[in-house]
TORPA-4810 file (N, C-alpha, C, O; in nm, 3 decimals):
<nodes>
NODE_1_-2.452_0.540_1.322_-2.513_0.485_1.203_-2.434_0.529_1.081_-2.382_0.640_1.071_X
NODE_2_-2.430_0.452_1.007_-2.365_0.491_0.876_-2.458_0.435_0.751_-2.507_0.323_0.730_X
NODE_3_-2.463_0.538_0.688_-2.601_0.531_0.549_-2.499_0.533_0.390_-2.533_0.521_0.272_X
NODE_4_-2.338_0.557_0.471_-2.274_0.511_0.313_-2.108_0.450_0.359_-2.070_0.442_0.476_X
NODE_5_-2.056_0.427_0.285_-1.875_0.416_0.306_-1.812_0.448_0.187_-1.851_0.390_0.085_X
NODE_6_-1.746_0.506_0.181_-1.613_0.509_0.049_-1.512_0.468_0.053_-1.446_0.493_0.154_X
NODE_7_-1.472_0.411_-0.022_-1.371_0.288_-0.081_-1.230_0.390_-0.108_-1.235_0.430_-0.224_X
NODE_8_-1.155_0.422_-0.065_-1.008_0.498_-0.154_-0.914_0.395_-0.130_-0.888_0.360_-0.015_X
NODE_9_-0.849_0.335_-0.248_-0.698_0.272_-0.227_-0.595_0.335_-0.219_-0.583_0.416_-0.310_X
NODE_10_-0.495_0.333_-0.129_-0.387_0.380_-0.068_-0.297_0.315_-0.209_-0.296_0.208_-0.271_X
NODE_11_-0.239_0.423_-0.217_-0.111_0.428_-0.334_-0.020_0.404_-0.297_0.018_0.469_-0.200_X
NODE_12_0.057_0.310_-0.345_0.261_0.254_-0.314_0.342_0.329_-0.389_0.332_0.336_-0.512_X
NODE_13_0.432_0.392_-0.319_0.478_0.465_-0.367_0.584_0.370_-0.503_0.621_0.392_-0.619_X
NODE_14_0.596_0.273_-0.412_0.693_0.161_-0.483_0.651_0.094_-0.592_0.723_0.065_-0.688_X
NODE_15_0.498_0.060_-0.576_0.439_0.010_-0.717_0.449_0.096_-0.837_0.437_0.044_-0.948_X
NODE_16_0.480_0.279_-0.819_0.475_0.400_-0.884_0.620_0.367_-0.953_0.636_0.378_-1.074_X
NODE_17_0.686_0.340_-0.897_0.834_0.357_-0.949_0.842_0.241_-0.987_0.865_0.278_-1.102_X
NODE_18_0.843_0.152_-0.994_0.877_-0.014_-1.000_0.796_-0.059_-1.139_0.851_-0.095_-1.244_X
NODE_19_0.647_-0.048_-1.114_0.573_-0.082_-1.174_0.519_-0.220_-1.100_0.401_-0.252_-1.113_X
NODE_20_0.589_-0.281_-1.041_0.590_-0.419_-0.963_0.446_-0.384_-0.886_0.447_-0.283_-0.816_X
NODE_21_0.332_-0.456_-0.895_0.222_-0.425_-0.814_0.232_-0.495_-0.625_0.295_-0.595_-0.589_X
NODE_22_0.194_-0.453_-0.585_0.191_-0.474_-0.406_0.056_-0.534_-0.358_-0.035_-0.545_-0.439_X
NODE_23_0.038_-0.573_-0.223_-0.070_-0.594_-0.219_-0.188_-0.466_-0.191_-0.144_-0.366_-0.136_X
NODE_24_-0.287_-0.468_-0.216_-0.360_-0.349_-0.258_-0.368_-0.336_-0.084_-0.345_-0.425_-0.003_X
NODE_25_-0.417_-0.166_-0.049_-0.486_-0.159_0.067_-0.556_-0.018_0.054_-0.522_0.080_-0.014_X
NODE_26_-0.683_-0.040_0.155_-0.791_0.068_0.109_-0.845_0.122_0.262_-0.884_0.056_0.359_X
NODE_27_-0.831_0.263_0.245_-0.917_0.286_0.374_-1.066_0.325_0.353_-1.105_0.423_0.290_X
NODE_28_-1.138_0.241_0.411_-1.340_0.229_0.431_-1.368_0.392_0.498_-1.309_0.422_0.602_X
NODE_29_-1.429_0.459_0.454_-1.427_0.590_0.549_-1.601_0.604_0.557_-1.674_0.523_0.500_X
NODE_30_-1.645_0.704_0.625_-1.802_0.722_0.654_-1.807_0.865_0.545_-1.720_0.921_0.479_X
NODE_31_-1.962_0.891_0.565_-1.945_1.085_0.454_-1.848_1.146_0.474_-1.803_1.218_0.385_X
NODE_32_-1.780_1.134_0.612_-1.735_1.257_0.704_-1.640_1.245_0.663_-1.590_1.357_0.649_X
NODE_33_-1.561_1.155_0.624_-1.406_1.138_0.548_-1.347_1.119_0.679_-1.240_1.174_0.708_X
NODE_34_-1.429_1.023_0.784_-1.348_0.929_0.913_-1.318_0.838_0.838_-1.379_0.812_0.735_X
NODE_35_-1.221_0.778_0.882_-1.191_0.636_0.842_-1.267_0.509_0.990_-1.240_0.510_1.110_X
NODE_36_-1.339_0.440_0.931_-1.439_0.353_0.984_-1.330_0.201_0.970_-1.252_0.174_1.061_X
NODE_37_-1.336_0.142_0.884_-1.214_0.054_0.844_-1.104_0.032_0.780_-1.078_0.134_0.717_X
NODE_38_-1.039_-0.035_0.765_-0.885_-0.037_0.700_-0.956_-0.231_0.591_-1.029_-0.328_0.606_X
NODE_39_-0.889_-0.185_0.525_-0.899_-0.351_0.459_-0.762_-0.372_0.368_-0.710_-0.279_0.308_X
NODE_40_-0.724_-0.474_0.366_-0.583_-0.499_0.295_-0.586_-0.657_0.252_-0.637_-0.749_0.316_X
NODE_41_-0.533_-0.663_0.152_-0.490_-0.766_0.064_-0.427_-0.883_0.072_-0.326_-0.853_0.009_X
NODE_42_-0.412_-0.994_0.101_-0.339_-1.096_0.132_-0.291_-1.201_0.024_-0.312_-1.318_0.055_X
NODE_43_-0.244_-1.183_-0.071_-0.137_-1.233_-0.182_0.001_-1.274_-0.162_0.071_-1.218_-0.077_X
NODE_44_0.049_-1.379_-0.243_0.197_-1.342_-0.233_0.234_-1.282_-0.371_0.139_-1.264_-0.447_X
NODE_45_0.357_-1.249_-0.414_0.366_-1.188_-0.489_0.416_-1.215_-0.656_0.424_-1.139_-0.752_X
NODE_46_0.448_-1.390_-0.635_0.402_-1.454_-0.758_0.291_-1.448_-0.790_0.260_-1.391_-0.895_X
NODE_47_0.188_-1.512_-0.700_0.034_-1.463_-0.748_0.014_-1.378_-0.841_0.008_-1.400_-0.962_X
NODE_48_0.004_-1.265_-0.775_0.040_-1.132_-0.831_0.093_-1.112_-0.936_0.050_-1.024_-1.011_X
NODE_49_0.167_-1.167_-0.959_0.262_-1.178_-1.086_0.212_-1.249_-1.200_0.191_-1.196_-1.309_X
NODE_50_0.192_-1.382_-1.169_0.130_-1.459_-1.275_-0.024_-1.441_-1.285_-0.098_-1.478_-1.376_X
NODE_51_-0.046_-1.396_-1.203_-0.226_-1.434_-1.210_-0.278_-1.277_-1.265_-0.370_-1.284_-1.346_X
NODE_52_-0.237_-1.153_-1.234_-0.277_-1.027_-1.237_-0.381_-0.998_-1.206_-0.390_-1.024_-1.086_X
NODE_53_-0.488_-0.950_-1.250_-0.625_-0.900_-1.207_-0.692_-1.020_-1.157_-0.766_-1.014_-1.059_X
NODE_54_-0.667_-1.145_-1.229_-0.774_-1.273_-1.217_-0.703_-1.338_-1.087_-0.710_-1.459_-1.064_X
NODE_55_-0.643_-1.258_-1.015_-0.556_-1.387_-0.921_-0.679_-1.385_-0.797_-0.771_-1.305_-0.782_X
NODE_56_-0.646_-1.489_-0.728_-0.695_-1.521_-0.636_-0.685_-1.424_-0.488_-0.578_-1.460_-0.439_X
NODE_57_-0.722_-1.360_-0.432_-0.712_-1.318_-0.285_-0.759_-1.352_-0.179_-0.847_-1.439_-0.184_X
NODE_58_-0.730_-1.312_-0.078_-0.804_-1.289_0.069_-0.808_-1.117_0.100_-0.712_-1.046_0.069_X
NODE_59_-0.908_-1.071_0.154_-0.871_-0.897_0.199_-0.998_-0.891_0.350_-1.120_-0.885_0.368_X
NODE_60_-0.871_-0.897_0.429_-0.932_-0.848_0.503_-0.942_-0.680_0.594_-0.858_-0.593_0.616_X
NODE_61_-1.090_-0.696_0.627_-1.121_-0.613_0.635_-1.156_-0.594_0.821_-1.214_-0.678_0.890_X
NODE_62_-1.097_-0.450_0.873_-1.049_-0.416_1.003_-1.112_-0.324_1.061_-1.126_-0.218_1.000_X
NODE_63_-1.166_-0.337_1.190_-1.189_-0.214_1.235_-1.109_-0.098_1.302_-0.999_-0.090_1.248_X
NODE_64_-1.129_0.011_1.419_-1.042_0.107_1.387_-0.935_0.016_1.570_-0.822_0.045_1.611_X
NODE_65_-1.019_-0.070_1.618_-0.960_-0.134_1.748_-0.904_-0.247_1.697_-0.865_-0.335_1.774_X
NODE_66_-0.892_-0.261_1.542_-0.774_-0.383_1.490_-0.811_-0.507_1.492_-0.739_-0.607_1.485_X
NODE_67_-1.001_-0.497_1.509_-1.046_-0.623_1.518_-1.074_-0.647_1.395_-1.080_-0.545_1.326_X
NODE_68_-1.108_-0.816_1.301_-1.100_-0.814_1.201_-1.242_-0.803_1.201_-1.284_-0.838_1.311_X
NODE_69_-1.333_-0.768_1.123_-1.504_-0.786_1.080_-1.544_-0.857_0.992_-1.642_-0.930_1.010_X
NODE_70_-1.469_-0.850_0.861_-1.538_-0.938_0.757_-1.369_-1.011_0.696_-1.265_-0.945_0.705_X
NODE_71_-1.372_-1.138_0.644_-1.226_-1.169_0.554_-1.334_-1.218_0.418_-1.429_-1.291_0.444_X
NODE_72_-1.316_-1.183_0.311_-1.389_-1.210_0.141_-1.240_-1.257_0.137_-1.136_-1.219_0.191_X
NODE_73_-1.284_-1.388_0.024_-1.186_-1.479_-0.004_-1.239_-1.473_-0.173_-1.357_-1.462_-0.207_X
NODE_74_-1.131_-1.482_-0.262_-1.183_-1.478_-0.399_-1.087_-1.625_-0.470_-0.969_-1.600_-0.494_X
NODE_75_-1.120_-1.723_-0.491_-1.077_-1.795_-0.535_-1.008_-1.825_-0.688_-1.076_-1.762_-0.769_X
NODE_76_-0.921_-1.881_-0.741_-0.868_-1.840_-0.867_-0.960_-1.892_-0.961_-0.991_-2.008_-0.935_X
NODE_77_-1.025_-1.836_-1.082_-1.111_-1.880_-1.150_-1.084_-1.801_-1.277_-0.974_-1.746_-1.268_X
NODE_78_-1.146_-1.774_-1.396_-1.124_-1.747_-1.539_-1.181_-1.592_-1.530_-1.261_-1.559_-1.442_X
NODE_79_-1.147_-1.532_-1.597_-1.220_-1.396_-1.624_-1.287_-1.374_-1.761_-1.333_-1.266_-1.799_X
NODE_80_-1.287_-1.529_-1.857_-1.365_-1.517_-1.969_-1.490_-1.519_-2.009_-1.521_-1.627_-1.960_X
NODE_81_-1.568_-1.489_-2.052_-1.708_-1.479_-2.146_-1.767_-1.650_-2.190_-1.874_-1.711_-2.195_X
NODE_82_-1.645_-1.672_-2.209_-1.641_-1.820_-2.305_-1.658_-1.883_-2.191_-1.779_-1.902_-2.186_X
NODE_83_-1.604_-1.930_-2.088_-1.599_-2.029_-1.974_-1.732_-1.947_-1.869_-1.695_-1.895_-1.764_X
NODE_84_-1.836_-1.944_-1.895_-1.933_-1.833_-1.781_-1.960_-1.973_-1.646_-2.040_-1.936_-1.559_X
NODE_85_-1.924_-2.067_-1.631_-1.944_-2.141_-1.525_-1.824_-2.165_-1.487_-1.792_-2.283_-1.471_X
NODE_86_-1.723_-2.055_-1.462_-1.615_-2.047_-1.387_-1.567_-1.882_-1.401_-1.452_-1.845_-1.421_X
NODE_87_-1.664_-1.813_-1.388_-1.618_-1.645_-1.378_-1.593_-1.618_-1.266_-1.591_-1.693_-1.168_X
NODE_88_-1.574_-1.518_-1.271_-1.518_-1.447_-1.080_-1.635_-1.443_-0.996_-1.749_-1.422_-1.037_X
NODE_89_-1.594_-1.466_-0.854_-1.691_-1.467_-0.754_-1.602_-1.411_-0.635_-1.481_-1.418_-0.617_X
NODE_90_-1.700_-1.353_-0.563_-1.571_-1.346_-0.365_-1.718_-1.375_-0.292_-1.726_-1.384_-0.169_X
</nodes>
């Protein structure tokens, strides 16, 4: 049973030096600081580029036998105040 998970994103060493962002990846862990799932990012890297925070993804998310469990898809949409019937969703 698990009653929580924590979220940590794995750091590139390359995005550190570069500045160039990567696709994100995070390991899901339980209290115990097991790692329960892996989840990672599916962009290319224009995306990334042009779109920045507001870009569109896929991240899926893995268990520890490499099966997939959940894929959240976030579609490209506005991140403004002004447009509120096209804000972010996944």
């Amino acid at each position: 049973q698990i009653d929580q998970l924590l979220i940590h994103q794995q750091i590139e060493l390359l995005e550190i030096i570069t500045g160039f962002e990567t696709n994100n990846k995070y390991e899901i862990k339980n209290t115990l600081g097991q790692r329960v799932y892996f989840a990672a990012e599916d962009t290319d890297c224009c995306t990334r580029f042009c779109c920045g925070p507001s870009r569109p993804f896929s991240i899926h998310i893995i268990d520890n036998l490499g099966h997939e469990v959940i894929n959240l898809q976030r579609p490209l949409r506005c991140s403004s105040c002004c447009f509120p019937c096209c804000l972010q969703e996944v």
